[in-house]
C-alpha positions, 0 to 999 in steps of 0.5 A, spaced: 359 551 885 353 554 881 353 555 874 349 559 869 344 556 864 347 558 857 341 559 852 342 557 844 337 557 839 340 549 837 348 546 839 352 545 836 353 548 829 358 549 824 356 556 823 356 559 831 364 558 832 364 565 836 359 561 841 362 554 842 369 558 843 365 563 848 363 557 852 369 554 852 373 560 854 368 561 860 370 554 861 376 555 862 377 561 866 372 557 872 365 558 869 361 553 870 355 552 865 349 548 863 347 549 855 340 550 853 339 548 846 331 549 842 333 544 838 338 538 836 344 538 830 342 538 823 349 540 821 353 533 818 360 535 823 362 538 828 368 543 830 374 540 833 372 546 839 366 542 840 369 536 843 373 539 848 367 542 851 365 539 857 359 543 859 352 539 859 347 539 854 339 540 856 335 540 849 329 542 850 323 540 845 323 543 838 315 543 838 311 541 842 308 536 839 314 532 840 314 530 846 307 533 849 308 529 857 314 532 858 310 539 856 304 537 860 308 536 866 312 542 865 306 546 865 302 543 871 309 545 874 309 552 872 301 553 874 303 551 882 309 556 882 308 563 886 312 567 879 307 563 874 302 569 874 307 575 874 311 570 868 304 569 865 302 576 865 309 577 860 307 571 855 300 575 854 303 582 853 307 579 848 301 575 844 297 582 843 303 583 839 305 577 836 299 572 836 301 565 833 303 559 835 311 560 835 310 565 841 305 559 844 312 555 843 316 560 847 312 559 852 312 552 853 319 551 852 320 556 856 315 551 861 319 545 860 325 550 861 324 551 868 322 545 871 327 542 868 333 547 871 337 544 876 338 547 882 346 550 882 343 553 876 343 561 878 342 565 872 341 565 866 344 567 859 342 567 851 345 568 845 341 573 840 335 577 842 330 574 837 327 566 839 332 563 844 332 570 849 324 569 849 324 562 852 330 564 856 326 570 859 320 567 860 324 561 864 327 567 868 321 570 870 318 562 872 325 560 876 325 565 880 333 567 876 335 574 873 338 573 866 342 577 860 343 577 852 349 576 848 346 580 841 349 579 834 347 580 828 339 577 825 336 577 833 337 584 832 335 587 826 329 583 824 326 583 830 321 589 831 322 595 835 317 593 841 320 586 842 327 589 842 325 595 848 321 590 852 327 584 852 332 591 853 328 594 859 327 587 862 334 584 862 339 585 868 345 587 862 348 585 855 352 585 850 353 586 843 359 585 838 360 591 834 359 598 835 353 599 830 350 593 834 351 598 841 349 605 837 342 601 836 340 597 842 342 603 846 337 608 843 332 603 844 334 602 852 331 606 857 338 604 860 343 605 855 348 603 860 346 596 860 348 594 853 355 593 853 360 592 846 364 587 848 368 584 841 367 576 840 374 576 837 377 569 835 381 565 839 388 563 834 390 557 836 389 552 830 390 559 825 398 558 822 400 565 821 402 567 815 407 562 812 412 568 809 411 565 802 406 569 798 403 567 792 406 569 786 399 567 782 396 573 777 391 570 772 395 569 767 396 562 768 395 557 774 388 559 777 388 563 782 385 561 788 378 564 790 375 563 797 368 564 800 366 561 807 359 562 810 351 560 808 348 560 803 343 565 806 341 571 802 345 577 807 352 574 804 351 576 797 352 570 793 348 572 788 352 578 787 359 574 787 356 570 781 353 576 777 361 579 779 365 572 777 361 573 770 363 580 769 370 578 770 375 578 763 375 572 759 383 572 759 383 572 768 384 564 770 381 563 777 377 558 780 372 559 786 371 554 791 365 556 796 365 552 803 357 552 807 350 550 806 344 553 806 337 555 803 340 558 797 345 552 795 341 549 789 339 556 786 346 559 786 348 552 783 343 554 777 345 560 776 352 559 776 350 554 771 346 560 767 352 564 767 357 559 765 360 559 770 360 551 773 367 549 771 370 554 774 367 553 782 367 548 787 361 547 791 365 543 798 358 544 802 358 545 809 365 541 812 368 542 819 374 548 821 380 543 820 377 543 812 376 550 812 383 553 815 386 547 810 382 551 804 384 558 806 391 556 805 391 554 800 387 560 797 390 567 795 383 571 796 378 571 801 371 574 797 365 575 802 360 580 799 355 581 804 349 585 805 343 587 807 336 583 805 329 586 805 328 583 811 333 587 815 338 581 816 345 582 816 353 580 818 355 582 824 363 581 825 364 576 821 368 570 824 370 567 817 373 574 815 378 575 821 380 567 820 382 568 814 386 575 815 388 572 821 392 567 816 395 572 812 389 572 806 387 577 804 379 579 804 374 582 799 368 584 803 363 590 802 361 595 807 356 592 811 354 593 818 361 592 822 365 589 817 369 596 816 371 596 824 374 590 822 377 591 815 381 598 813 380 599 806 385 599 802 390 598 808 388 591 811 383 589 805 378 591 800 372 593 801 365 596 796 359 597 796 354 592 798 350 590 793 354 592 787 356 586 782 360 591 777 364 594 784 365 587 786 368 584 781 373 591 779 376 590 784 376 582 784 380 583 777 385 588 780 387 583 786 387 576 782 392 581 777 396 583 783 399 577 787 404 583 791 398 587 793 394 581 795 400 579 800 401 586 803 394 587 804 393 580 808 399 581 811 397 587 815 389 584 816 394 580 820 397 584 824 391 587 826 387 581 827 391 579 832 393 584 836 385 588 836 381 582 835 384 577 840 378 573 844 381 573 851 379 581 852 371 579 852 373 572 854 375 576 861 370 581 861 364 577 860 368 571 866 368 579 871 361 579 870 359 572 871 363 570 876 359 576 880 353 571 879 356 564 880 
């Protein structure tokens, strides 16, 4: 039976669970795969979900230089192919655009991409519409194969207008996980039919669900447990959770634990420090799922802060918030990008406005002060994330759409 190659930007990652979940649900409804990463692990674990993939991994060189034979190869190969000039002439139309020697990168993985594919491999499929999907549509367009996208959150708003129609006009179909994702890709295509919203969702086997025994922690004594799980990259707002946390009442006890790594990690500990705020955080570092689900359980609030960064980054549907309300912890975010079709404000969480330390941390204090509303607001976040955002429904989409290619 035929597989489709699965392109990732590295594999596998702490941080890509909605992948490794997505790859291990097709697995199991039947489609084969091959997985194609850009470049190795850097990450010190891996989830439990990772170990029971069975597909195979391809890694394709990270830079050229690392291993210039096998590049060397690949491109004698892909010179001698019918499809060379036509694939060729897509790379060029792309370096007007974007001359430098990333783009140069693409094309050489893209080379090593297609001579290296198996022969049972028929399609081809990338995750983010940046930096995998352009060594996946040059591989395309080499082979001989016809592909399609999964779109998140960064690959679509940092990438330019230009790349973003050429990659949508050229792809056979996508699909995206939220609808502000679909709005926008859709605007962009000349076939808007072609973007479709399927949510990621979570698969909730290994998710207790709430245990019916609600914290009666107030801030009046024993700490109340705060949580954050995510990197420290700008579009997660840590340095306005901090600010925030400094605004909070002296008399309010809580402790913050943060759970991820990340560029950010040494300068949110420094101004944690500048603001005092130290012995009162926790900084775990990057830890597998079982450790993070042991910690949300322990936790009476889940803050995630997200934003919108210079460069047009973002969250998309964060899978962090929908683990945690699924085990009945009640989530503070902000109004971000899809988080408001995730979270009900006032109904099934609290949300704010991004970018708003005074904001964040008023609604900090009345929840860390309100054990009660704390648990009727997780409680409903539950209810609601199990029974709207389970991961079976895109599962079995995305399987009627491959199993038409395979």
């Amino acid at each position: 039976m035929s597989r489709i190659a699965v392109v990732v930007k590295g594999y596998p990652r702490l941080s890509e669970t909605f992948i490794a979940q997505e790859i291990l649900g097709l697995e199991r409804r039947g489609i084969g795969q091959l997985i194609v990463a850009l470049r190795k692990p850097y990450d010190p674990f891996i989830h439990e979900l990772h170990r029971q993939i069975s597909a195979e991994v391809l890694y394709l060189p990270e830079y050229l230089k690392d291993d210039p034979k096998r590049v060397a190869r690949a491109r004698r190969w892909a010179e001698q192919q019918p499809t060379y000039a036509a694939a060729r002439a897509l790379f060029e139309a792309d370096l007007k655009h974007e001359s430098n020697a990333g783009r140069h990168r693409r094309w050489g993985q893209a080379c090593v991409f297609a001579h290296e594919l198996p022969e049972d491999v028929t399609w081809i499929h990338t995750h983010y519409l940046h930096t995998p999907c352009s060594v996946a549509r040059y591989a395309a367009h080499l082979s001989g194969r016809g592909w399609s996208f999964s779109a998140h959150a960064k690959d679509i708003w940092t990438s330019p207008e230009w790349e973003l129609r050429t990659k949508l006009d050229d792809a056979a179909w996508g699909v995206t996980c939220t609808s502000v994702n679909v709005d926008y890709l859709r605007s962009l295509s000349a076939d808007p039919a072609k973007v479709e919203l399927v949510y990621h969702g979570l698969d909730f086997t290994g998710f207790p669900e709430p245990s019916g025994r609600p914290s009666t922690r107030d801030g009046s004594g024993e700490p109340v447990r705060l949580l954050s799980v995510g990197r420290a990259v700008a579009k997660k707002g840590y340095d306005d959770l901090l600010a925030a946390l400094a605004r909070l009442p002296q008399g309010l006890n809580w402790h913050f634990t943060h759970i991820g790594g990340g560029e950010l990690s040494e300068s949110l500990k420094a101004q944690a420090d500048k603001l005092g705020l130290s012995p009162r955080i926790t900084w775990m570092g990057a830890r597998p799922r079982e450790e993070v689900i042991a910690a949300s359980l322990d936790a009476d609030l889940f803050v995630l802060p997200s934003k919108v960064t210079k460069s047009g980054d973002r969250d998309g549907l964060p899978n962090v918030l929908m683990e945690a309300q699924s085990m009945g912890l009640c989530c503070l975010s902000t109004a971000v990008s899809a988080i408001p079709e995730l979270i009900d404000n006032g109904a099934t969480g609290i949300l704010v406005p991004p970018a708003d330390p005074a904001a964040l941390a008023e609604a900090m204090a009345r929840l860390i002060t309100a054990p009660a509303l704390r648990d009727e607001l997780g409680l409903a976040a539950s209810r609601k994330v199990r029974a709207e955002f389970a991961t079976a429904p895109g599962l079995d989409r995305l399987a009627v759409k491959f199993r038409a290619l395979v």
